[in-house]
C-alpha positions as CSV (number, residue, x, y, z in Angstrom):
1,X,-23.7,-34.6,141.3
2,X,-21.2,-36.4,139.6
3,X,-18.7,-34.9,136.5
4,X,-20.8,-37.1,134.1
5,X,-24.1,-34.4,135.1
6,X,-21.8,-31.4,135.7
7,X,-22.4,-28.4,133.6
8,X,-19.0,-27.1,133.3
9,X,-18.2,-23.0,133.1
10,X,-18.8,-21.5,129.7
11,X,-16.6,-18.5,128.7
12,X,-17.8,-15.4,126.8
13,X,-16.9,-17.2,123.4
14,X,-17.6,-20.4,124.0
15,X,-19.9,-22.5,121.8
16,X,-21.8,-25.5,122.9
17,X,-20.7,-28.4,120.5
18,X,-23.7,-28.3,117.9
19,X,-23.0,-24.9,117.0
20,X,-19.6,-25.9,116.4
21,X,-20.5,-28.7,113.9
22,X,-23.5,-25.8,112.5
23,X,-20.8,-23.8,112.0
24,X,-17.9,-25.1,110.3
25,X,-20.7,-26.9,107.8
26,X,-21.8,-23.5,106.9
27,X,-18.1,-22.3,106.4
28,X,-17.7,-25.5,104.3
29,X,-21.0,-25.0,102.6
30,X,-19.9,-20.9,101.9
31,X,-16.4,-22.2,100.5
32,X,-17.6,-24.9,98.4
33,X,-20.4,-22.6,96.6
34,X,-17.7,-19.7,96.1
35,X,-15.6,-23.1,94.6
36,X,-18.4,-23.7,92.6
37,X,-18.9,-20.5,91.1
38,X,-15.2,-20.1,90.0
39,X,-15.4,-23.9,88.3
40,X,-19.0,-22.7,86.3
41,X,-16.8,-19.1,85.4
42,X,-13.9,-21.3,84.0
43,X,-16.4,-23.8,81.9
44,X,-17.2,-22.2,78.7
45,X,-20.7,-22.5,77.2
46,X,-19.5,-25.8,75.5
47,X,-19.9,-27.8,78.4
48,X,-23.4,-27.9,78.1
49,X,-23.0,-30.5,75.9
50,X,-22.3,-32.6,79.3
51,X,-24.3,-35.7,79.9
52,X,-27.4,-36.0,82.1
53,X,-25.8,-38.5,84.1
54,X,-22.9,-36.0,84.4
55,X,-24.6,-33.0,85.4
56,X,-26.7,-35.3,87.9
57,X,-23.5,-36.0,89.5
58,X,-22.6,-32.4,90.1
59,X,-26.1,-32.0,91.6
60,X,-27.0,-32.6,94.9
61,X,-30.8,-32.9,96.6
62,X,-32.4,-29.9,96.0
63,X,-30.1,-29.0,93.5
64,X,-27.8,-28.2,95.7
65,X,-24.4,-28.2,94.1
66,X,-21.7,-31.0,95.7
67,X,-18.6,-30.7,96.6
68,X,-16.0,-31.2,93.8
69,X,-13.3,-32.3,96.7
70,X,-13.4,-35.6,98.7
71,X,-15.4,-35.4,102.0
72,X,-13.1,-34.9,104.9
73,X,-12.5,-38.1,106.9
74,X,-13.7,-37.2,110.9
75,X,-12.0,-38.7,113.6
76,X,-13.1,-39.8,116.6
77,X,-10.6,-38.0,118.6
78,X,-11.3,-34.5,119.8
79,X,-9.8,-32.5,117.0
80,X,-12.7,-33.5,114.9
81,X,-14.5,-31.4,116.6
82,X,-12.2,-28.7,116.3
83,X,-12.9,-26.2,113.0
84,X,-10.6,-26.3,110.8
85,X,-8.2,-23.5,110.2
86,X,-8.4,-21.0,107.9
87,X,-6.0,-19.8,105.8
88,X,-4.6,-16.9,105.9
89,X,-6.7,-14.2,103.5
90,X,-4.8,-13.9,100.4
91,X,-3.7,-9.7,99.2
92,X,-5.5,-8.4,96.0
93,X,-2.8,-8.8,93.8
94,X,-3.0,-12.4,94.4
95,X,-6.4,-12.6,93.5
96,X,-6.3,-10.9,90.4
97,X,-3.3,-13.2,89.5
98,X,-5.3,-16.4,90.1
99,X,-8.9,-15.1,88.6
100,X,-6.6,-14.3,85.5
101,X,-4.8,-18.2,85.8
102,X,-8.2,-19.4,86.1
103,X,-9.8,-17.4,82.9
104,X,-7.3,-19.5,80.6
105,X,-7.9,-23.0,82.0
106,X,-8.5,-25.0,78.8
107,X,-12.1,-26.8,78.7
108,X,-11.8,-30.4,79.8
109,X,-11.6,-32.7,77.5
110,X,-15.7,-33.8,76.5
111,X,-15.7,-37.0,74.4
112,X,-18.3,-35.8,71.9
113,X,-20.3,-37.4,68.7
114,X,-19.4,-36.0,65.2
115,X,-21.7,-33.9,64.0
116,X,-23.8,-35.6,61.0
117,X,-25.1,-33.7,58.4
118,X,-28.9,-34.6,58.5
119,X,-30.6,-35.5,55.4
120,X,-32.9,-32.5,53.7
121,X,-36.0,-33.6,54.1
122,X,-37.4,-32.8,50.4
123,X,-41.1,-33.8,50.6
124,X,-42.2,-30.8,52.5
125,X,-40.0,-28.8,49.5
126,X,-41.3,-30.6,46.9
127,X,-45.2,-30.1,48.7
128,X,-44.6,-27.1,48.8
129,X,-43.5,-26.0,45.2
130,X,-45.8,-25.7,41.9
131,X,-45.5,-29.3,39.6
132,X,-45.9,-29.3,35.6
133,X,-47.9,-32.2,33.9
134,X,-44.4,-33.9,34.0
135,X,-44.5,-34.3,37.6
136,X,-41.5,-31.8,37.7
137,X,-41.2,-29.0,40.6
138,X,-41.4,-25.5,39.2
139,X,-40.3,-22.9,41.1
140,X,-42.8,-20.6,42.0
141,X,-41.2,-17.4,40.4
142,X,-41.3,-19.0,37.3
143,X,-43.5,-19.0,34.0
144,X,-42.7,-21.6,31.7
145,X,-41.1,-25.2,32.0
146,X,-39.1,-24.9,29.2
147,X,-35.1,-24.8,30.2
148,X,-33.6,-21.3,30.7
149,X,-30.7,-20.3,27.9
150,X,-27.0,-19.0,30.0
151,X,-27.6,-15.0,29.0
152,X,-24.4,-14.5,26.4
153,X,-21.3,-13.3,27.4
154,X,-20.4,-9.6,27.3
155,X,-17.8,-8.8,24.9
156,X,-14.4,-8.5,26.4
157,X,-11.8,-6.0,25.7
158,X,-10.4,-7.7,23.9
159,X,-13.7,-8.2,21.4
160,X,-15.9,-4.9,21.9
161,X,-14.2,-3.1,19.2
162,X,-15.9,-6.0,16.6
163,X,-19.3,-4.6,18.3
164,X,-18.8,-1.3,16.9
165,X,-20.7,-0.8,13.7
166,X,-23.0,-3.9,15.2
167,X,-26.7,-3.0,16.2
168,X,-29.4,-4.9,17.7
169,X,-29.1,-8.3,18.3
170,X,-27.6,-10.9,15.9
171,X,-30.1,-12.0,12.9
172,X,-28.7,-15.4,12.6
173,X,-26.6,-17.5,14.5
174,X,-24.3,-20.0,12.7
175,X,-23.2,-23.3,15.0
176,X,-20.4,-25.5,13.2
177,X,-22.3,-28.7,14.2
178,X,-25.5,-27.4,12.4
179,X,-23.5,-27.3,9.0
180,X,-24.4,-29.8,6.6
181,X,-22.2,-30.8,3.2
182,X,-23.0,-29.3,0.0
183,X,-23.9,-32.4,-2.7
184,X,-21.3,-30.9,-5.2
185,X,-17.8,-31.9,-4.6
186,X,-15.1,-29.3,-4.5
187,X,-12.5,-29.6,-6.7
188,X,-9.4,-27.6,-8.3
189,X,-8.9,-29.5,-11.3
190,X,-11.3,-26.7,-13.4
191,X,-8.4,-24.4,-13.1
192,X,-8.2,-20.7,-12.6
193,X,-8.4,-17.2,-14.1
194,X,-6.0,-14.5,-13.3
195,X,-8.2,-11.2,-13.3
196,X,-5.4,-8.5,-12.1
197,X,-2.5,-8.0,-9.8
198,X,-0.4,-5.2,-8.4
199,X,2.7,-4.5,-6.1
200,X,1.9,-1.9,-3.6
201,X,4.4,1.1,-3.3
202,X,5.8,2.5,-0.1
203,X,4.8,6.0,-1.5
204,X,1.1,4.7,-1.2
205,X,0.7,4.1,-5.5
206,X,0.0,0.7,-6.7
207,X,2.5,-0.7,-10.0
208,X,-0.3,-2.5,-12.0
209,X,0.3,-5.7,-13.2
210,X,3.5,-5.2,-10.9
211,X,5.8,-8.5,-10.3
212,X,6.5,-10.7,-7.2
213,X,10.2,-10.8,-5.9
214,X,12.4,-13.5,-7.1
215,X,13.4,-16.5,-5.2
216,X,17.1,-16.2,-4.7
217,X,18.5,-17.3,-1.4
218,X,22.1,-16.8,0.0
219,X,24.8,-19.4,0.8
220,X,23.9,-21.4,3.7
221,X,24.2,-21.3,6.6
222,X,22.9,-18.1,7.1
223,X,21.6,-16.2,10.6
224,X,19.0,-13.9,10.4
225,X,17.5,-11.3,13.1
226,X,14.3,-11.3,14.9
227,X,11.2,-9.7,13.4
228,X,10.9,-5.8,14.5
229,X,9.2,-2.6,13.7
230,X,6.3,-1.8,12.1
231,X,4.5,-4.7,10.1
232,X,1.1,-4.7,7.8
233,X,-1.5,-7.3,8.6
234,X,-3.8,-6.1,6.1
235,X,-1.8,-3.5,3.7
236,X,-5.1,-3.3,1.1
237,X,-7.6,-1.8,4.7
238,X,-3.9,0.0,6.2
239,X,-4.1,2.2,2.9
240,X,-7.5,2.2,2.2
241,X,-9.8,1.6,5.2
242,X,-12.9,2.8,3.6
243,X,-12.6,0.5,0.7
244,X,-10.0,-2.3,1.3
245,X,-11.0,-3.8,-2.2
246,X,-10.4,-0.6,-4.3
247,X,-7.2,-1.1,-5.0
248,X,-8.3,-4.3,-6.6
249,X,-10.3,-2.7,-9.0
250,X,-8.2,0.3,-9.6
251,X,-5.9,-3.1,-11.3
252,X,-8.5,-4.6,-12.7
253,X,-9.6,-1.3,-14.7
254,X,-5.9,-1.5,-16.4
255,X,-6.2,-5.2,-16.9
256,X,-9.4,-6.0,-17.5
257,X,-11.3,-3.1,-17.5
258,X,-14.5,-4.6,-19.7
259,X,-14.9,-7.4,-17.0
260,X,-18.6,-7.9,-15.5
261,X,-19.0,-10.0,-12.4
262,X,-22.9,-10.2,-12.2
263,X,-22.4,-14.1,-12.2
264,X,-19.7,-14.2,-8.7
265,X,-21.0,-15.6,-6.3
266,X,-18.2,-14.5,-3.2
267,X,-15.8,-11.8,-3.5
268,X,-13.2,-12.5,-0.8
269,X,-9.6,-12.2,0.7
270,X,-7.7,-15.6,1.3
271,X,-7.0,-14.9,5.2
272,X,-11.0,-15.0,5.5
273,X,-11.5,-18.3,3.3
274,X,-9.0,-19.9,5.6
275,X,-10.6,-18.9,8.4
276,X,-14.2,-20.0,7.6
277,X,-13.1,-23.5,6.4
278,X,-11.4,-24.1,9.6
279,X,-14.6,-22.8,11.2
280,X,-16.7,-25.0,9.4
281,X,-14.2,-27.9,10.5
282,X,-15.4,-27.5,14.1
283,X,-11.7,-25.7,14.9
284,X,-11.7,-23.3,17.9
285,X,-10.2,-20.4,16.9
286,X,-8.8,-17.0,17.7
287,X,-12.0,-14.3,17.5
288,X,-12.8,-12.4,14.5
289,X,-15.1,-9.9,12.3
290,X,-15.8,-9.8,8.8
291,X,-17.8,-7.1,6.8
292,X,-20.2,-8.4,4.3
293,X,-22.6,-6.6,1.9
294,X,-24.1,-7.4,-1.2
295,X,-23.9,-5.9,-4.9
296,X,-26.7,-7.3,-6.5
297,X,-25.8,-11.5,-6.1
298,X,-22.6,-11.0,-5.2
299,X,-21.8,-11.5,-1.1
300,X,-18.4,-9.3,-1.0
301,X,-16.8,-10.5,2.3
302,X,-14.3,-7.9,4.1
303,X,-11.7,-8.1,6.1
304,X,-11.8,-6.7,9.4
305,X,-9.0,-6.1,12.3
306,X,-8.8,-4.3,15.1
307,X,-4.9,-2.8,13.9
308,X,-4.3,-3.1,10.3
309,X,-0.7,-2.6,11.3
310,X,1.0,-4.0,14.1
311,X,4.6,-3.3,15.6
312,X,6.9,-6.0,16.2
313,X,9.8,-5.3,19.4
314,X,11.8,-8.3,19.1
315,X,10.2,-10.7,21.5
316,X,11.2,-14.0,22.2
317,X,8.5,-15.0,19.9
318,X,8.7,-12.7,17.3
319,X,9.3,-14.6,14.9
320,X,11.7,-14.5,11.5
321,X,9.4,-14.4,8.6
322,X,9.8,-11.0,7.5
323,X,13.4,-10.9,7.6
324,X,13.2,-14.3,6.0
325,X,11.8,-13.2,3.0
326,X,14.1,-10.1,2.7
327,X,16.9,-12.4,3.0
328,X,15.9,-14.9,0.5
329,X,14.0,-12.8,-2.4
330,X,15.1,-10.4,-4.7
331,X,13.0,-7.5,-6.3
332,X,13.2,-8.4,-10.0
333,X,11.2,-5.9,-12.8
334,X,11.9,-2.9,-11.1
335,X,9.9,-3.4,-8.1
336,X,12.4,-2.0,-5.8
337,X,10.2,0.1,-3.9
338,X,7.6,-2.3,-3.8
339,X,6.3,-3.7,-0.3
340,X,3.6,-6.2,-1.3
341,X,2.7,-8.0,-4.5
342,X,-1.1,-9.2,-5.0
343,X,-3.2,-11.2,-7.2
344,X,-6.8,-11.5,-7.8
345,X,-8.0,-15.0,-9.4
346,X,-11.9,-16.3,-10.4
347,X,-12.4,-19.8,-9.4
348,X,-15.2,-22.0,-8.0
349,X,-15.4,-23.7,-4.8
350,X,-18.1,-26.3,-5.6
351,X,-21.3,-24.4,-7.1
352,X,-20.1,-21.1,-5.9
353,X,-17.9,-18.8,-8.7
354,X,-15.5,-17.0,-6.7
355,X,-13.4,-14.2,-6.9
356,X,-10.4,-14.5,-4.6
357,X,-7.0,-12.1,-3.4
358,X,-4.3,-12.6,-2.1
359,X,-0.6,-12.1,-1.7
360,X,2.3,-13.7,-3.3
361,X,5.6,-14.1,-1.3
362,X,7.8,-14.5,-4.5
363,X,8.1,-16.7,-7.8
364,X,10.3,-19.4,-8.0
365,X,12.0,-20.9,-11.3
366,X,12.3,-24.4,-10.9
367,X,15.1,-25.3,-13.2
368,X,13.9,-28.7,-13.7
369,X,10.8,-27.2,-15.8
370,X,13.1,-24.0,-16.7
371,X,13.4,-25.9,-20.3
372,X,10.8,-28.3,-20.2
373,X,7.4,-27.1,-19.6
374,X,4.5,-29.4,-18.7
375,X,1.4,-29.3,-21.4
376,X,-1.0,-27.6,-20.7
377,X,-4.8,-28.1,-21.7
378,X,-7.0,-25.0,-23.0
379,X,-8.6,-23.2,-20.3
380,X,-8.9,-19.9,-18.6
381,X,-6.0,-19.8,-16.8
382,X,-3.9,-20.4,-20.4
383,X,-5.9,-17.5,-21.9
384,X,-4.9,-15.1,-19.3
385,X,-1.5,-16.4,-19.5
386,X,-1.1,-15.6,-23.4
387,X,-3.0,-12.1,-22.4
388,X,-0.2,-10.9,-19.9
389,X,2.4,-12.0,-21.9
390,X,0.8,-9.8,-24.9
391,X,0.7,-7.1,-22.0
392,X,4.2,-7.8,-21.0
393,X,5.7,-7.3,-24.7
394,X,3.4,-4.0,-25.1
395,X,5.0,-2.7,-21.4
396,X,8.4,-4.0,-22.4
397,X,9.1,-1.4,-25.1
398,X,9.0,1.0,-23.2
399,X,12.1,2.1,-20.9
400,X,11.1,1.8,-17.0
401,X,11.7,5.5,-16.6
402,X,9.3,6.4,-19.0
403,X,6.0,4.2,-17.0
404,X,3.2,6.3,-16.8
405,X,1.0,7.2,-14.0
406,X,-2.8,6.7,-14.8
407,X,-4.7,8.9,-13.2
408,X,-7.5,7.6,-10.8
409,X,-11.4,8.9,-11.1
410,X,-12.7,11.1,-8.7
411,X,-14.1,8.7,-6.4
412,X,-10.8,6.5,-6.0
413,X,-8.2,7.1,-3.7
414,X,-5.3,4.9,-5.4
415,X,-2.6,6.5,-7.6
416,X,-2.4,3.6,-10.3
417,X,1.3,3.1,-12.1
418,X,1.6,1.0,-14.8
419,X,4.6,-1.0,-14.4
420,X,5.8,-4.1,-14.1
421,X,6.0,-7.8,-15.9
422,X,2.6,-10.6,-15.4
423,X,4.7,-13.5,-13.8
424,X,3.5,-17.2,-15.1
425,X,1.0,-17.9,-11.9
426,X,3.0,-21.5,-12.4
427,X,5.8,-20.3,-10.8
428,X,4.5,-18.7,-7.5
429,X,5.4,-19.3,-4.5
430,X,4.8,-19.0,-0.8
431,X,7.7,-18.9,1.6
432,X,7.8,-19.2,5.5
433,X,10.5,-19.6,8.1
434,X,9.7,-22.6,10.3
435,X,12.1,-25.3,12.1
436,X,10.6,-27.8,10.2
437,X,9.1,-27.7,6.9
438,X,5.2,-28.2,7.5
439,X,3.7,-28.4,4.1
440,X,0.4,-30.2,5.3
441,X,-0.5,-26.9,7.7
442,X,0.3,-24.9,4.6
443,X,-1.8,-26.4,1.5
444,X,-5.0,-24.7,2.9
445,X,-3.1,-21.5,2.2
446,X,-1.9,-22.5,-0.9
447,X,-4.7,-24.1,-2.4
448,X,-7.0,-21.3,-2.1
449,X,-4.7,-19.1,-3.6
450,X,-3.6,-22.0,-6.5
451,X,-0.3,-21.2,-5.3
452,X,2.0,-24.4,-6.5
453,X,5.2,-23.8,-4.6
454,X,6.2,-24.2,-1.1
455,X,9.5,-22.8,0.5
456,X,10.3,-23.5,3.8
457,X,13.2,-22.1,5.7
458,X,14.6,-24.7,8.1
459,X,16.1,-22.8,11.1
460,X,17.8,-23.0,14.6
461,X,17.3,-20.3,16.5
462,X,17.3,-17.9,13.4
463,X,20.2,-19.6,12.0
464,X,19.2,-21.6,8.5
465,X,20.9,-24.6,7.8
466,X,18.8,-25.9,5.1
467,X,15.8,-25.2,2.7
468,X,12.8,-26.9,2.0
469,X,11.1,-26.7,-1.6
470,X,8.1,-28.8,-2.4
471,X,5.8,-28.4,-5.4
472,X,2.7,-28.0,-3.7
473,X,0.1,-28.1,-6.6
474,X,0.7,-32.1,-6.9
475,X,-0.4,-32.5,-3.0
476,X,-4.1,-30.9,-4.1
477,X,-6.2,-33.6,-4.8
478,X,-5.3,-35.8,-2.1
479,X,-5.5,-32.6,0.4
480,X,-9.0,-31.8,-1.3
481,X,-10.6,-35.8,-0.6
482,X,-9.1,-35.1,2.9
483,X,-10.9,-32.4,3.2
484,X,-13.9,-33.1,1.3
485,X,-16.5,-32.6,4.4
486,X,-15.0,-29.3,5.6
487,X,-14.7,-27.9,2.1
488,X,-18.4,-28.6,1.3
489,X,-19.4,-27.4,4.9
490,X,-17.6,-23.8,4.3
491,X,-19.6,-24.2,0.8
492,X,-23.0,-24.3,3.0
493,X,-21.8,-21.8,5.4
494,X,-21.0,-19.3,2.3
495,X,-24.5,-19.8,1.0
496,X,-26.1,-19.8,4.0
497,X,-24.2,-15.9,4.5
498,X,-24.8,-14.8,1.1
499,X,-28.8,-15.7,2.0
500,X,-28.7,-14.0,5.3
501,X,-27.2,-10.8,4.1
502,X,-29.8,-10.6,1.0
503,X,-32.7,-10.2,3.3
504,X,-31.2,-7.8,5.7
505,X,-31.8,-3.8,4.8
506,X,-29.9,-1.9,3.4
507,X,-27.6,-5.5,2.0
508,X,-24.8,-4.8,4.9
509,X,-24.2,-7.0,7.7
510,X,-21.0,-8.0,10.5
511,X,-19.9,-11.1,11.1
512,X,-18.6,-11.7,14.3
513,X,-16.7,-14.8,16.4
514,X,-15.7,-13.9,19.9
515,X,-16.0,-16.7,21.4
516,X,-13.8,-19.6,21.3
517,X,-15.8,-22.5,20.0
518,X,-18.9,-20.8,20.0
519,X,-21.1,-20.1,17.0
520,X,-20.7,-17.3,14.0
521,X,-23.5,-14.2,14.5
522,X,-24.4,-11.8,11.9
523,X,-25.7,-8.6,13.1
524,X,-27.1,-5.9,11.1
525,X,-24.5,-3.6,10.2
526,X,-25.2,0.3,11.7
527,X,-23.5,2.6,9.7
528,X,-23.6,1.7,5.7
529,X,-21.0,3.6,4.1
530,X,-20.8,0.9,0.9
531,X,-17.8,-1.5,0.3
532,X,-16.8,-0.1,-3.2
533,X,-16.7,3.4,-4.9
534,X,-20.8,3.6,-6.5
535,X,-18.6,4.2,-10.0
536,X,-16.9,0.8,-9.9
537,X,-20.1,-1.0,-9.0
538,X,-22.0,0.5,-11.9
539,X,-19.1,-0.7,-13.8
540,X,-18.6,-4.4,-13.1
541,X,-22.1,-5.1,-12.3
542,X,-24.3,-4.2,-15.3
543,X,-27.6,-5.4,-13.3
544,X,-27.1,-3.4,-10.2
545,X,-29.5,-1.4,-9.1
546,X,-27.6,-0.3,-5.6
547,X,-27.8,3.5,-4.9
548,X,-24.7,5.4,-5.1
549,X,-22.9,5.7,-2.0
């Protein structure tokens, strides 16, 4: 037999060729699928974004998975029989260090579509929900079509305090847009009557008719200090709280005691007037409260703040206003002690006869009407002028030592002095410390309070260089035709209270803004204690019929 039919000698190990080839495939086969396994542990879940035509590729027949590597090339020379050699097994500390290199491998870079945000499909919604007659969807927890009001705001810090003698909720609700123009046009020209003034003390009495301070300024220029300490924003409520008009009539009994005021309309301070008009302009304003209750026909309107005092430290914003006027005025009459001089005048503001206080910086004599006085018609304000001065002659005899003290009834709290001189309400004046003189910001003040002169201190820094003095009164009727709307809206909005508080029991009401821009409410007010003594009312009003409080 030849060597090509020979079977050769096999040794103890040796394989026949096909179990050679078997072999090494499996070993190829066992590597590759251990491969595989690492590759799928380093892939995140991501990659299941792959393509079809990807993963198809990494699939075999079977789905048996391919080899990632290229397929060895065989020879036809005898090593390609040959399996190939291992390498050498690699320690455990290897391992771990390449299972831990092959945790991090970063995700390969998948070219992938945006994500688009799909359109809601709203026909199965709107199916699905309720409709009105309209056509509209109504959600199905609800009960009526009509358009849900934003629930009001809960007062702030700031505002709760106004809430206080509040109860319920508000009985009418005032918007600025729903105000409409009285048909009578408001006017000054019908003059004024003075019914009383007085000078508050420090010691807590009242000098009745008392006198402003006198205008007298210093050579310029002149540098003045900061605002500081302790400062009154409402003296009258400071000294009295529980009746911040009772010093008013404590005057008016020395003055005019016999007066009846069943016809007024509005009893009321300046500072809310002001407020009120600029209200019924449409302003936005800083929150407020007011008291109001009625005496018979009469709508007395109250002052209310938070602080009737407030204390000044000296900020950069303080201010020089009240150091201003300490500077520049002079306590004339004996008024030395004095910290405050107010009036109280009768007036009307369209159809409503008003009774108005206020207070007077200082009076000013204008020496180019020193000599000269302008003529003057008959009128109410003339009368009351000839009245003081009668007073003033009567007062003058005797020495300023010798002023009495008039002793207050029972139910008032003011000690009542008389002393003092009725200055000419021509020569009043109202003073402020500004960088520039602003006259056109200060004629609301001034007109409601008739007051004809306007001083301005014209500063740098606190340092005044000149002063400003402009006769006011001339400026009214063009301010009033200016403000012809706003004046007959606050008219309507006056009215419109005065109604409101008539119908509500027990005649006592609040009147609160706390919101910026929002509308006026009046709430019923919850604890009644009256806005004057019960004597004074049965006094001035001959047709009350209001209990004693």
């Amino acid at each position: 037999m030849d060597d090509a039919t020979r079977t050769p000698g096999k040794s103890k190990n040796a394989k026949s060729v096909p179990e050679v080839t078997a072999t090494m495939k499996s070993r190829r086969n066992g590597t590759r699928h251990r491969d595989d396994k690492k590759a799928a542990a380093a892939i995140p879940v991501a990659s299941s974004v792959l393509s079809i035509n990807h993963q198809a590729q990494m699939l075999g027949a079977n789905n048996v998975p391919r080899p990632v590597t290229a397929e060895p090339v065989v020879s036809n020379s005898d090593n390609a029989l040959q399996p190939k050699k291992r390498k050498p097994r690699s320690t455990q500390a290897a391992r771990a260090r390449r299972e831990a290199g092959t945790a991090t491998v970063k995700t390969p870079s998948i070219e992938t579509t945006p994500p688009t945000t799909s359109p809601l499909v709203t026909s199965s919604v709107k199916s699905a929900l309720p409709q009105s007659t309209q056509g509209e969807e109504v959600s199905p927890n609800s009960t009526s079509t009509q358009p849900t009001r934003p629930l009001p705001k809960a007062p702030s810090w700031k505002t709760s305090w106004m809430f206080r003698d509040t109860t319920g909720s508000p009985l009418r609700t005032i918007e600025a847009k729903s105000l409409e123009p009285d048909s009578i046009q408001v006017s000054s020209e019908g003059g004024f009557e003075t019914l009383c003034s007085y000078n508050w003390q420090n010691n807590g009495a009242i000098y009745v008719p008392g006198a402003p301070p006198r205008w007298s300024p210093p050579a310029l220029p002149t540098t003045l200090t900061q605002d500081t300490g302790r400062q009154f924003i409402d003296q009258n409520a400071s000294r009295v709280p529980k009746f911040p008009f009772e010093p008013a009539f404590a005057a008016l009994a020395v003055m005019k005691p016999n007066a009846l005021l069943d016809e007024v309309d509005i009893i009321v301070n300046r500072n809310s007037l002001r407020k009120l008009l600029d209200f019924s302009a449409g302003k936005k304003l800083d929150a407020f409260c007011m008291g109001l209750h009625m005496i018979d026909k009469t709508l007395v309107i109250s002052r209310k703040e938070r602080n009737a005092q407030q204390m000044i430290h000296g900020a950069s914003n303080a201010g020089y206003g009240h150091n201003f006027e300490k500077t520049f005025t002079k306590p004339d009459h004996g008024m030395g002690n004095s910290s405050s001089h107010h009036r109280v005048i009768r007036y009307h503001i369209g159809p409503l006869n008003c009774v108005v206080r206020f207070e007077v910086d200082a009076y000013y004599e204008d020496p180019d009407t020193a000599h000269s006085p302008e003529p003057t018609r008959p009128s109410k304000e003339s009368v009351d002028t000839i009245t003081a001065a009668m007073a003033q002659l009567d007062m003058a005899t005797l020495p300023q030592t010798q002023s009495k003290s008039r002793k207050a009834p029972a139910d008032k709290s003011t000690r009542v002095v008389e002393k003092g001189v009725s200055v000419d309400p021509s020569k009043l004046a109202e003073i402020k410390a500004k960088k520039f003189a602003r006259l056109n910001e200060a004629l609301p003040q001034l007109w409601f309070g008739r007051t004809p002169y306007f001083m301005n201190g014209n500063h740098n820094k606190g340092e005044v260089h000149s002063i400003s003095i402009s006769h006011a009164k001339s400026d009214f009727p063009r301010w009033e035709e200016a403000n012809q709307d706003r004046l007959r809206k606050m008219v309507s909005l006056l009215a419109e209270l005065r109604g409101a508080v008539a119908l509500v029991q027990g005649k006592a009401a609040v009147l609160v803004y706390d919101d910026k821009g929002g509308p006026l409410k009046v709430y019923a007010m919850k604890n009644n204690q009256g806005v004057l003594p019960s004597g004074i009312i049965a006094k001035h009003w001959g047709n009350s019929k209001e209990d004693p409080q």
